[in-house]
C-alpha positions as CSV (number, residue, x, y, z in Angstrom):
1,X,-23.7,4.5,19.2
2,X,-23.5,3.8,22.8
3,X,-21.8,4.4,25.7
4,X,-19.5,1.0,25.8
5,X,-18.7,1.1,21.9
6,X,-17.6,5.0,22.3
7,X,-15.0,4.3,25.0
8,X,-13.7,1.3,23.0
9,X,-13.5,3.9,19.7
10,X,-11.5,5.7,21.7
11,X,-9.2,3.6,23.1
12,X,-8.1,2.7,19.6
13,X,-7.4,6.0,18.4
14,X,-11.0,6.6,16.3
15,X,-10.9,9.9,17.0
16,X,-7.5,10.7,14.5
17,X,-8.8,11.9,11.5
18,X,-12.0,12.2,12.3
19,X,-14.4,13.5,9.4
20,X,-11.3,13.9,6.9
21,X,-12.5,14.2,3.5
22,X,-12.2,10.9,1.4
23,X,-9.9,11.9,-1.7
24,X,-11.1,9.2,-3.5
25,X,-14.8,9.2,-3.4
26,X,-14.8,13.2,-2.8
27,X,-18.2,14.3,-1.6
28,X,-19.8,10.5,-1.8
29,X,-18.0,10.3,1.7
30,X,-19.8,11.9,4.8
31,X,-16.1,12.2,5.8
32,X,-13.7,10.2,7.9
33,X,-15.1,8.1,10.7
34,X,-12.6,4.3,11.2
35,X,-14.0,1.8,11.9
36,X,-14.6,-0.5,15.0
37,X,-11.6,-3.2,13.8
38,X,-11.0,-3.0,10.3
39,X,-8.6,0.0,9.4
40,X,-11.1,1.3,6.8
41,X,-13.5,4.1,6.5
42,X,-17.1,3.3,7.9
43,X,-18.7,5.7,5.5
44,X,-17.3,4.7,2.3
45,X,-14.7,1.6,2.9
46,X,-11.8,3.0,1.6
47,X,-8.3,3.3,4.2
48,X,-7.5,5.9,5.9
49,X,-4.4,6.5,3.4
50,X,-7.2,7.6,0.6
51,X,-8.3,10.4,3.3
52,X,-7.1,13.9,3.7
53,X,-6.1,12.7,7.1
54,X,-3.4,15.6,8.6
55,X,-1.2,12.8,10.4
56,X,2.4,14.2,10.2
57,X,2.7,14.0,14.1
58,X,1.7,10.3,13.7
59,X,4.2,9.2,10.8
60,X,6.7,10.5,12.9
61,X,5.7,8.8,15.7
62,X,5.7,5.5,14.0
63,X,9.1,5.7,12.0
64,X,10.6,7.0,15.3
65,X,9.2,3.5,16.7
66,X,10.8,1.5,14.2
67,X,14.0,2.9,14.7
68,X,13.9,2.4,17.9
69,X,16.5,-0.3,19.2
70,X,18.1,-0.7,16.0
71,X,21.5,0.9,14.4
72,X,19.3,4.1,12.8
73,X,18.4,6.1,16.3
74,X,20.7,9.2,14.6
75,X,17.5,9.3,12.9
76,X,15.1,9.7,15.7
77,X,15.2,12.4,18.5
78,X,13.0,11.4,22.0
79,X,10.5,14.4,22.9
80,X,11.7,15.5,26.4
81,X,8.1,15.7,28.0
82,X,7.2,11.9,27.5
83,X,10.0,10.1,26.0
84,X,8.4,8.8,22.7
85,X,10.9,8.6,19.6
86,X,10.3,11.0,16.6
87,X,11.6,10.5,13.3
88,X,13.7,13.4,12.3
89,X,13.5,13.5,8.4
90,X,15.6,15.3,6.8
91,X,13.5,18.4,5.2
92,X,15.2,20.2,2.0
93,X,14.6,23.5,1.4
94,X,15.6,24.6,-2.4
95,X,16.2,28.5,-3.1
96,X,16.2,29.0,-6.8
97,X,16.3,33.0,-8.4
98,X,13.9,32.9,-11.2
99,X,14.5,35.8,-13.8
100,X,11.2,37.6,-14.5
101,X,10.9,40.7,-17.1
102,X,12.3,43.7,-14.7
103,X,13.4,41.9,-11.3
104,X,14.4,38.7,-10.1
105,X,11.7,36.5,-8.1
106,X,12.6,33.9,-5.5
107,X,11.1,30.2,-6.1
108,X,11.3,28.0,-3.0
109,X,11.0,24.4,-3.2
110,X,10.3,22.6,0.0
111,X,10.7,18.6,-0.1
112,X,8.8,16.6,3.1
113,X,11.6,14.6,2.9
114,X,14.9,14.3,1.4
115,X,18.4,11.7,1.9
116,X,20.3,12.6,4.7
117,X,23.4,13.2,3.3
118,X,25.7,16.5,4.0
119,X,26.0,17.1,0.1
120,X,22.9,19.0,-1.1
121,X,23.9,19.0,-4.2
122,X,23.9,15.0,-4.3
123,X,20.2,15.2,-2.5
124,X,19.0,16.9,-5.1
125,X,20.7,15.3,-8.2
126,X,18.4,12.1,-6.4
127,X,15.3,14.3,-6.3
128,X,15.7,14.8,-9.5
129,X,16.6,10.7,-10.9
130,X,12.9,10.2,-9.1
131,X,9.5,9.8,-11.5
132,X,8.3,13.4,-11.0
133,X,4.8,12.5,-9.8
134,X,6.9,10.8,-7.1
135,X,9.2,13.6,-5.6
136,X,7.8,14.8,-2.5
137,X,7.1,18.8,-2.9
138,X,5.2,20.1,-0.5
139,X,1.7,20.3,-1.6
140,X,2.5,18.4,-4.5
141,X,0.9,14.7,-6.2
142,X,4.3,13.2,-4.9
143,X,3.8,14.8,-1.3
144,X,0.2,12.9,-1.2
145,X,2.0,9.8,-3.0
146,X,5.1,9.9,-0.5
147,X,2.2,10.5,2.6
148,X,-0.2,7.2,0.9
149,X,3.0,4.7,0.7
150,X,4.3,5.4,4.7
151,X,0.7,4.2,5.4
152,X,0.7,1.5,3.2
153,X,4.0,0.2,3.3
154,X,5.2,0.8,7.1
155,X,1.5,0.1,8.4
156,X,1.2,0.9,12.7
157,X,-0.1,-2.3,13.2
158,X,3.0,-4.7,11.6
159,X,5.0,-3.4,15.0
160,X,3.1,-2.3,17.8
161,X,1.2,-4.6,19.5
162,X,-1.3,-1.3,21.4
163,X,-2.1,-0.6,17.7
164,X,-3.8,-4.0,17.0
165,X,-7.5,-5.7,18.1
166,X,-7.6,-7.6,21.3
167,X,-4.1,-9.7,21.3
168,X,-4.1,-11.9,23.6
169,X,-0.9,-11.7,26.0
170,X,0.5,-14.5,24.3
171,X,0.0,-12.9,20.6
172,X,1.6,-9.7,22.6
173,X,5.2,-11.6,23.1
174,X,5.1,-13.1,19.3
175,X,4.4,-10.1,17.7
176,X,7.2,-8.3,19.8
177,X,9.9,-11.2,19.3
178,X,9.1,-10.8,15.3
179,X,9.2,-7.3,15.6
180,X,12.8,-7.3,17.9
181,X,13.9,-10.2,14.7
182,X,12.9,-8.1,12.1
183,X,14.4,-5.1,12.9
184,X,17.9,-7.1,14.3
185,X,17.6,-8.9,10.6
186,X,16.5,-7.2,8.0
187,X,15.5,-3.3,8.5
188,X,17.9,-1.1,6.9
189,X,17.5,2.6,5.6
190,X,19.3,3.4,2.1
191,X,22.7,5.2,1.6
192,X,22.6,7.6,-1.1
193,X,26.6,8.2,-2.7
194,X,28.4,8.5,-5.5
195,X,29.9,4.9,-6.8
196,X,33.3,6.2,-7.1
197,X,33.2,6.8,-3.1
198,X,32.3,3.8,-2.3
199,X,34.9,1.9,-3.8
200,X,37.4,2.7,-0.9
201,X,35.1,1.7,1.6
202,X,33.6,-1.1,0.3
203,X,36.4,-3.6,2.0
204,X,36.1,-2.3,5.4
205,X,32.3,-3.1,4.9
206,X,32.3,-6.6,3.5
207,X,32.1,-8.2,6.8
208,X,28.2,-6.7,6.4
209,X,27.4,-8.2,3.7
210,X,27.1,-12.2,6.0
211,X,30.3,-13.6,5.0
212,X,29.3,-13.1,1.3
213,X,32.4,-13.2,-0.6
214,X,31.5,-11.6,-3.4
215,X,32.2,-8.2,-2.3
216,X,35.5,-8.0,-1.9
217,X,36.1,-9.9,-5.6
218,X,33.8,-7.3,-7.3
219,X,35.8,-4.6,-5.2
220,X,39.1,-5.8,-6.5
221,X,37.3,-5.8,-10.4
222,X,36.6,-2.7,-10.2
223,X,39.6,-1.3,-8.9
224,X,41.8,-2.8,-11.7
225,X,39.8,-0.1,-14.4
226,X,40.9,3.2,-15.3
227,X,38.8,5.8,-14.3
228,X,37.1,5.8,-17.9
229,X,36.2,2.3,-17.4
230,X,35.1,2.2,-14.3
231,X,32.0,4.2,-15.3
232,X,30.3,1.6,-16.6
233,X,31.5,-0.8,-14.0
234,X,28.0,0.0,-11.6
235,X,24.9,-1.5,-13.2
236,X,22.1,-1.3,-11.2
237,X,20.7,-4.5,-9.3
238,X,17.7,-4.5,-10.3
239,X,17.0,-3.0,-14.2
240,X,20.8,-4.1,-14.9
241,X,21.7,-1.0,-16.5
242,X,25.3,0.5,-16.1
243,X,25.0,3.8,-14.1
244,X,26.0,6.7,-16.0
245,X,29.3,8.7,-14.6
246,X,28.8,11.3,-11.5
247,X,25.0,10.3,-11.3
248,X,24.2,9.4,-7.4
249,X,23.4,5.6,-6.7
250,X,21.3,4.1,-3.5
251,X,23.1,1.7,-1.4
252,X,21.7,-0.4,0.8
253,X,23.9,-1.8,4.0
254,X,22.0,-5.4,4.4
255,X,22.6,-6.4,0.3
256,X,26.7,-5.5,1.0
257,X,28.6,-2.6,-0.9
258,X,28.9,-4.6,-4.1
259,X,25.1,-3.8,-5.0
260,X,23.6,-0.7,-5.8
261,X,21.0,1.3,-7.4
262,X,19.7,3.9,-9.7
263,X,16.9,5.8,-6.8
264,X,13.8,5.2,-9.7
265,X,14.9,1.7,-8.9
266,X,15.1,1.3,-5.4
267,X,11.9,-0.2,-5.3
268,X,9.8,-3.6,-3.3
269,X,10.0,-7.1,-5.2
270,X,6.5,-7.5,-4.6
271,X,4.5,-4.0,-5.2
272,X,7.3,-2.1,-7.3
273,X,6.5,1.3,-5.3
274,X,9.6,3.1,-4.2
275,X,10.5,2.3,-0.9
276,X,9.1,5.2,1.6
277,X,11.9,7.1,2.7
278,X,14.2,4.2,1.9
279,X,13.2,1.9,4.7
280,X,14.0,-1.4,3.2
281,X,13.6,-5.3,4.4
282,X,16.3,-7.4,3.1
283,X,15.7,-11.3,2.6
284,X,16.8,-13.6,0.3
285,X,18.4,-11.0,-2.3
286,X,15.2,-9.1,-2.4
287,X,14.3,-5.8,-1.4
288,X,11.5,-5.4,0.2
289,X,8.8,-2.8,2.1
290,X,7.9,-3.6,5.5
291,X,4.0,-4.6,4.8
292,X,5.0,-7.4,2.2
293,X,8.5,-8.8,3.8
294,X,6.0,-9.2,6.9
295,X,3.3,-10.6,4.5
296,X,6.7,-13.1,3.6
297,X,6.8,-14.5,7.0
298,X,3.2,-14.4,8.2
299,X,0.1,-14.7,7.4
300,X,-2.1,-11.4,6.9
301,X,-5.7,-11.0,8.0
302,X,-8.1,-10.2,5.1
303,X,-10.5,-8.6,7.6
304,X,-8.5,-6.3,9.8
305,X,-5.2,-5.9,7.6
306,X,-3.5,-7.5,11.0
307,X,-0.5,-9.9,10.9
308,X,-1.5,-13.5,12.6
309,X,0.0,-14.7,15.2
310,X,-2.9,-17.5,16.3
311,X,-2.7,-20.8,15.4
312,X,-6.1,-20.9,14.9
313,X,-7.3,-19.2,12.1
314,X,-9.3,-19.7,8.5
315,X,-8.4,-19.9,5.0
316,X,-11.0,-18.8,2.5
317,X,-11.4,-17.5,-0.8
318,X,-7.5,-17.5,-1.1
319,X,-6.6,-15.3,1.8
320,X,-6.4,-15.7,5.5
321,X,-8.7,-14.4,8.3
322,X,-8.5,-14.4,12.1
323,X,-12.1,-17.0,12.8
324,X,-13.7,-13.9,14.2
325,X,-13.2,-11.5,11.0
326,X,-14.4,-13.7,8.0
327,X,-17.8,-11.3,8.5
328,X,-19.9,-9.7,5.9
329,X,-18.1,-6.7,4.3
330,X,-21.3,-4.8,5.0
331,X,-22.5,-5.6,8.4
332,X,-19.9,-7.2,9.9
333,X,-22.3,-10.5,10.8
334,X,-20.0,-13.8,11.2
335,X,-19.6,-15.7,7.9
336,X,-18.6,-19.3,9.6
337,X,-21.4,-21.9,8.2
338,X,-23.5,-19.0,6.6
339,X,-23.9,-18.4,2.6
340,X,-21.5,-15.5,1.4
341,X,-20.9,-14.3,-1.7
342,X,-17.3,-12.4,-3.5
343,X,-17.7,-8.1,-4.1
344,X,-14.1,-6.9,-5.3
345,X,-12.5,-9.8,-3.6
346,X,-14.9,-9.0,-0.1
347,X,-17.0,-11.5,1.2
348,X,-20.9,-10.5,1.8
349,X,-23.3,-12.3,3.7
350,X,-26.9,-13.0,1.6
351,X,-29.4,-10.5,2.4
352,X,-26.5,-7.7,2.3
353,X,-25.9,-9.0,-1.0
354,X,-29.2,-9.0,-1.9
355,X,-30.1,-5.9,-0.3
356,X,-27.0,-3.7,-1.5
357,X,-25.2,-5.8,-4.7
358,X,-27.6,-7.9,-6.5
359,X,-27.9,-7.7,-10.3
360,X,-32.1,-6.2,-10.8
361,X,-34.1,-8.6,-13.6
362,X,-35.1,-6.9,-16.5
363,X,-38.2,-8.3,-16.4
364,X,-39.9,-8.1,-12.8
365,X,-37.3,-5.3,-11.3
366,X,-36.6,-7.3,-8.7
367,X,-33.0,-8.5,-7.0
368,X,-32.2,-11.6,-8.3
369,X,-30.7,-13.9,-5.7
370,X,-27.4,-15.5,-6.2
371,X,-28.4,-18.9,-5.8
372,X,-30.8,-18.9,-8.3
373,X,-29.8,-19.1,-12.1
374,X,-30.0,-15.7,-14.6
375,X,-29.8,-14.9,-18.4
376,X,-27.1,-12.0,-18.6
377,X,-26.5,-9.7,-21.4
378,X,-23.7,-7.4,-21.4
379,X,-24.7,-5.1,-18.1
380,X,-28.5,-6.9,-18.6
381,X,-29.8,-9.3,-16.3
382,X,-33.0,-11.8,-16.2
383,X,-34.1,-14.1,-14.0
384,X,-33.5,-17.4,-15.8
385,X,-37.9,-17.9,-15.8
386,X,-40.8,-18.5,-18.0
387,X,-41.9,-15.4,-15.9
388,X,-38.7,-12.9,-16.3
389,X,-37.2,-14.4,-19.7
390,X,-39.7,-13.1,-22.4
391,X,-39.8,-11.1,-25.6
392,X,-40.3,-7.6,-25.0
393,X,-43.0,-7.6,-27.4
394,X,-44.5,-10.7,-27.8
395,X,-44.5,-12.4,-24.0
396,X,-42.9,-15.7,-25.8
397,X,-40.7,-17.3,-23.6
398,X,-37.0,-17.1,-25.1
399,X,-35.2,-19.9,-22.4
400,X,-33.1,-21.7,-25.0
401,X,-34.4,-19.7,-27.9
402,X,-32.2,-17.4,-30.4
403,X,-33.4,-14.2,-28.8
404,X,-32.2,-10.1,-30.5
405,X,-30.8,-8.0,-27.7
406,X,-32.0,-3.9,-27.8
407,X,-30.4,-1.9,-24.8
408,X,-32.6,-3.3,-22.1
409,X,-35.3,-5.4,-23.8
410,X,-34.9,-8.7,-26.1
411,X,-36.9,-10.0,-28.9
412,X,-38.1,-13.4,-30.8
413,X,-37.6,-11.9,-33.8
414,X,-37.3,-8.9,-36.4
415,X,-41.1,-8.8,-36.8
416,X,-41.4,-8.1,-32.7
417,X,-38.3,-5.8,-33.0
418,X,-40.2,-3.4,-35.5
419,X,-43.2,-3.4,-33.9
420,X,-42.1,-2.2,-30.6
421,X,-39.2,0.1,-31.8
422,X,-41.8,1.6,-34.5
């Protein structure tokens, strides 16, 4: 690599994470090495959220940031040395005796993140309402689950401008108008509380809610039920399902006090995965993560994952791409005018497809191009020729014949068959 494409690496941060094992393709990746403007692995093209990528320091850093300006900064403390917002989550540490045969043992449970509510008791009743795979132990399936969806879901690059390829100054003030909207609009971070206490402050809250009247009038419903009743009063907005009695609910500020939800429920419209933390985007009734309510009001790059703020840019193969990343998958060569074909929904110039994807003929072993036309046969493929298309035995040309497939090899007929599998 030389000198010039070194000091750009570094200006975007390359080095984090550098040569983190890939948890996905295990020892088939060299280890983690980003590349130059897509956010994926250059060894084996996967994110960085499929790495083993320590970036605590970094999560923090960007949740601070989105916090930053908005009615959430109790969540955030500023590092004294240079003033950058850290997001404080809320750690829970669970102390549970354990009887063994002659004394007792202590069994410490340490969540990465928990509500912030004063009740522990409440915290953990939520811990507990989550999928199990999905609860945050430390060193856990839902730690590594929890760490994947603040990548995913809250990615850098949907709010800081320094974070994305070569804006131009006028891309620069978009982004940070949408950003300074979005957070004035629709960010919101879920309340976790028990139905019942809710009720009394649901009034003083309905001016929240945009004028919606409905708050108040759902408020007043349930206030006319005995305490029995009132139980199953609180269905859940999104599976419907009453609440059952002294089980915690998540509230969320933006949807008004009349909504609620069971916490397995408190989940994005669009890719059903919990909500990180309970960072929420509220439009049109819908809950949302950050990646797809920003996918909801601009267009996404295909190539480098970045939101578009151009005017000019393409349209192709269903998705959207800045004009200067529709480029090969492989080599990153400019697609515009040239012929490409689809792998797993990436585009791939010719001679990479040729070179790296291209079915193999059965009959001269060679890659078959993807203009030209081919026989295929379950995972079997032949080049659609008097040359390529013959009976394994025989040599007859089978090109709009009945031919009898055997694993790799095809035959005119059952005579052929026996005489080569004999």
């Amino acid at each position: 690599m030389d000198l010039e494409s070194k000091v750009k690496k570094m200006g975007l941060g390359h080095e984090q994470g550098f040569g983190a094992p890939c948890l996905k393709c295990k020892d088939k990746c060299e280890g983690f090495e980003l590349h130059f403007w897509r956010k994926i692995c250059r060894n084996c093209k996967c994110g960085q959220e499929e790495h083993d990528v320590l970036t605590s320091n970094e999560e923090d850093r960007k949740v601070g940031k989105l916090f930053e300006d908005t009615k959430y900064t109790t969540l955030i403390a500023k590092l004294k040395n240079d003033g950058i917002p850290m997001y404080k989550r809320n750690v829970m540490i669970l102390t549970n005796p354990v009887p063994a045969k002659k004394n007792i043992s202590i069994n410490t449970v340490t969540y990465e993140w928990a509500p912030p509510v004063q009740n522990q008791t409440l915290a953990r009743q939520y811990m507990q309402m989550l999928p199990k795979e999905k609860q945050p132990v430390a060193g856990s399936e839902g730690a590594q689950y929890r760490k994947k969806q603040l990548a995913k879901q809250l990615p850098a690059h949907d709010q800081d401008p320094s974070k994305c390829h070569e804006l131009s100054p006028n891309e620069v003030k978009q982004m940070e108008q949408f950003v300074k909207k979005y957070k004035n609009e629709a960010l919101g971070v879920g309340d976790v509380k028990l139905p019942g206490e809710v009720e009394t402050r649901a009034t003083d809250k309905n001016n929240l809610n945009n004028g919606d009247r409905g708050t108040s009038a759902a408020v007043g419903a349930m206030e006319d039920k005995s305490p029995d009743q009132k139980a199953s009063q609180y269905s859940c907005y999104r599976c419907k399902l009453n609440m059952k009695e002294g089980d915690p609910a998540v509230y969320a500020e933006r949807a008004g006090y009349d909504k609620l939800w069971h916490p397995a429920c408190f989940v994005c419209c669009t890719c059903s995965e919990l909500l990180v933390d309970m960072i929420y985007f509220w439009k049109n009734g819908n809950l949302y993560c950050g990646r797809h309510y920003c996918d909801s009001e601009k267009p996404r790059c295909a190539g480098c994952d970045e939101l578009i703020f151009s005017n000019e840019y393409t349209q192709a193969e269903g998705q959207n791409w800045h004009l200067k990343h529709f480029c090969c998958f492989d080599c990153d060569c400019v697609l515009a005018g040239e012929i490409y074909v689809m792998v797993n929904d990436k585009p791939v110039c010719k001679p990479c497809y040729v070179k790296n994807h291209a079915a193999i003929c059965q009959g001269c072993h060679n890659a078959i191009d993807p203009e030209v036309q081919r026989v295929t046969y379950n995972n079997f493929n032949w080049h659609a020729t008097q040359e390529c298309f013959l009976c394994s035995c025989c040599s007859k040309c089978l090109i709009g014949q009945k031919f009898m497939p055997v694993e790799g090899m095809v035959f005119c007929s059952v005579e052929c068959k026996k005489k080569m599998m004999s």
